[in-house]
N, C-alpha and C positions, 0 to 999 in steps of 0.2 A: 465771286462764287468759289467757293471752295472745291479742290477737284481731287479725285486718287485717293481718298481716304478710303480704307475700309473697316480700321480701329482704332476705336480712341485713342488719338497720342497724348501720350504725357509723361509725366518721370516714377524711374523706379529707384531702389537702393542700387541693386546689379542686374546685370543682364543674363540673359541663360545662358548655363551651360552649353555648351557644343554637343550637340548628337554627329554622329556619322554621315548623317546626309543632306548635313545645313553650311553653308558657307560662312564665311565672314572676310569683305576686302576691306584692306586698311588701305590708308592714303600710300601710294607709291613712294611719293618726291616730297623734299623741305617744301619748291614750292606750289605743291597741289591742294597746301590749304591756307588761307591769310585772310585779312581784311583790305578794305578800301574804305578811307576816310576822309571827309572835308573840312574845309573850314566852315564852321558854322555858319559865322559872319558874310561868307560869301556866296549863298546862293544869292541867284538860281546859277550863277558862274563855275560851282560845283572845281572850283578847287583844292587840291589836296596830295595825298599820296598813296603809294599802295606797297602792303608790305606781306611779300611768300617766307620770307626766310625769316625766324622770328623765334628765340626761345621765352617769349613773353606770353601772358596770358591773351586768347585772341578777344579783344571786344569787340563789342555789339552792343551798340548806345550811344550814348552822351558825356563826355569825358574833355577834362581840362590838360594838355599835350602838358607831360613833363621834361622832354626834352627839342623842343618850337623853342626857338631860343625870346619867343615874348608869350610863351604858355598858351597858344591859343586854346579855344573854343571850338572839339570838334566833334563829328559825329560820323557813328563807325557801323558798317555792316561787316557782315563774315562772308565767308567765299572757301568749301570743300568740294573738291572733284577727285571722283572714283575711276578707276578703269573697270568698266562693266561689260568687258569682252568676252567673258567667259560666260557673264551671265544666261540663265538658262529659262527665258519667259515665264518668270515666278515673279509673286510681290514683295517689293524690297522692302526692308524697315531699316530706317537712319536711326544711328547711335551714337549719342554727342553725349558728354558731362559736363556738367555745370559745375565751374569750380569757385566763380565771387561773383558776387553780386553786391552791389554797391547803390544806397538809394533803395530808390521806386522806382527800378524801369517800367514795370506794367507788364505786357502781354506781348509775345515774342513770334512775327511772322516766318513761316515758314516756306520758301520758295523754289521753283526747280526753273531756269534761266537756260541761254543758250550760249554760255561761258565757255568754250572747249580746249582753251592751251592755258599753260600754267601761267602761273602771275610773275609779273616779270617786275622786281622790285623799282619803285619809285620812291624814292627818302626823300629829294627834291618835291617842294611844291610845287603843282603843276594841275594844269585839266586833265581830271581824270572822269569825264561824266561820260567815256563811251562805256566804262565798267560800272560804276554806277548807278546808271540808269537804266541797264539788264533788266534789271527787277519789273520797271517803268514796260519796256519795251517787246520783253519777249519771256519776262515771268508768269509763270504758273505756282497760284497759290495753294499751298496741299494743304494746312492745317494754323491754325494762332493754338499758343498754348504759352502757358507760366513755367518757367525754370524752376528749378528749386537747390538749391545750396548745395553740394557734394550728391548729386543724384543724376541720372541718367535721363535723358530726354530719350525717345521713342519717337518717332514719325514712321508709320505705313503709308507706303508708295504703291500702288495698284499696277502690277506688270500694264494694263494697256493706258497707263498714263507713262510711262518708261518707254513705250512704242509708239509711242506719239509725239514724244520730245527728242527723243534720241534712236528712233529706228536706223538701222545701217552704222552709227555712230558707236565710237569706241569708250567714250566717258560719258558722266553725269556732272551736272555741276548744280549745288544746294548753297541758296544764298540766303541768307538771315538777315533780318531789321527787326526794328523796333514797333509795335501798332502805332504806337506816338513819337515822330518824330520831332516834333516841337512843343514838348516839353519845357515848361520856362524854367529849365537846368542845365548844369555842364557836369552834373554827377550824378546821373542815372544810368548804370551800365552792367549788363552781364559779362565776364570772365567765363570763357569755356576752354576747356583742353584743348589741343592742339596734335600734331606729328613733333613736333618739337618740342613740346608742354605737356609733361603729365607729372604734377607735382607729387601724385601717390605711389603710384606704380605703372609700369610702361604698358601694360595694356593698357592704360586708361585713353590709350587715342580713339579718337572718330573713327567708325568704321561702318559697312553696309553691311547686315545680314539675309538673307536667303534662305530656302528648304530646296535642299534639290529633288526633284520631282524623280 
């Protein structure tokens, strides 16, 4: 079931301007945004690594390792957390850019998890299925939508879905998959910006907007 929506998400060219009584937080830290990825081959074992510090594009998909020293087969979610301590019981809207796409990923889920400390890097292979499996365990599904090339993704988050996951609580944390995660490919992936990655210009990071009331 789909929860917190209250407007179509999807992508635009840019996002709006700034008025005087709208917010906008960016990610604080290198690592309050990254991915967690496995080896394909290895479920349900859910092997792999997790990487916060990254000036590479972050994927989310299906993608062949070019530096696994035997290339594995893996497959990758994303992982952004905000500080929302300011925030002021309004509905958020998440704002990511699609910078590659690669393939046919398909249709791109969009989650709100109970992930609250930064990612603390794993380059080492390794069991990494308690982050992982967030999505599995204590994800909230807010919207599927299709990416599109140099454009803006859009997700509205409903303040009492914000209060519900995170009341008392100082962050958010928004995790991204894929709708098909077994796809019979190792090159189906989206490339999104990052805090460390913004190949156009440096506002192009993720960030949360607001209307302050």
């Amino acid at each position: 079931m789909i929860l917190g929506l209250l407007f179509l998400s999807g992508c635009e060219e840019t996002p709006p301007n700034q008025e005087s009584n709208e917010n906008r937080v960016y990610i604080k830290n290198d690592n309050d945004d990254g991915n967690v990825a496995i080896l394909t081959d290895s479920i349900p074992d859910f092997s792999g690594y997790i990487i916060g510090n990254s000036d590479q594009q972050l994927i989310v998909g299906l993608f062949t390792s070019g530096f696994l020293p035997d290339g594995d087969n893996l497959t990758s979610r994303g992982i952004f957390r905000f500080d929302i301590s300011e925030w002021n019981e309004t509905d958020i809207i998440f704002y990511l850019k699609c910078v590659n796409i690669i393939g046919n990923p398909g249709e791109l889920k969009v989650y709100l998890t109970d992930k609250l400390e930064p990612l603390s890097d794993q380059s080492e292979i390794e069991d990494v299925s308690a982050i992982w499996n967030l999505i599995e365990s204590s994800g909230k599904e807010i919207t599927e939508l299709t990416p599109q090339v140099d454009k803006w993704m859009n997700v509205t988050i409903s303040k009492g879905t914000v209060n519900e996951m995170y009341s008392g609580k100082g962050y958010m944390t928004i995790m991204l998959k894929l709708s098909d995660e077994n796809m019979d490919s190792n090159t189906d992936y989206y490339g999104f910006a990052s805090v460390d990655y913004t190949p156009s210009v440096e506002n192009d990071q993720p960030y949360l907007f607001y209307v302050q009331d």
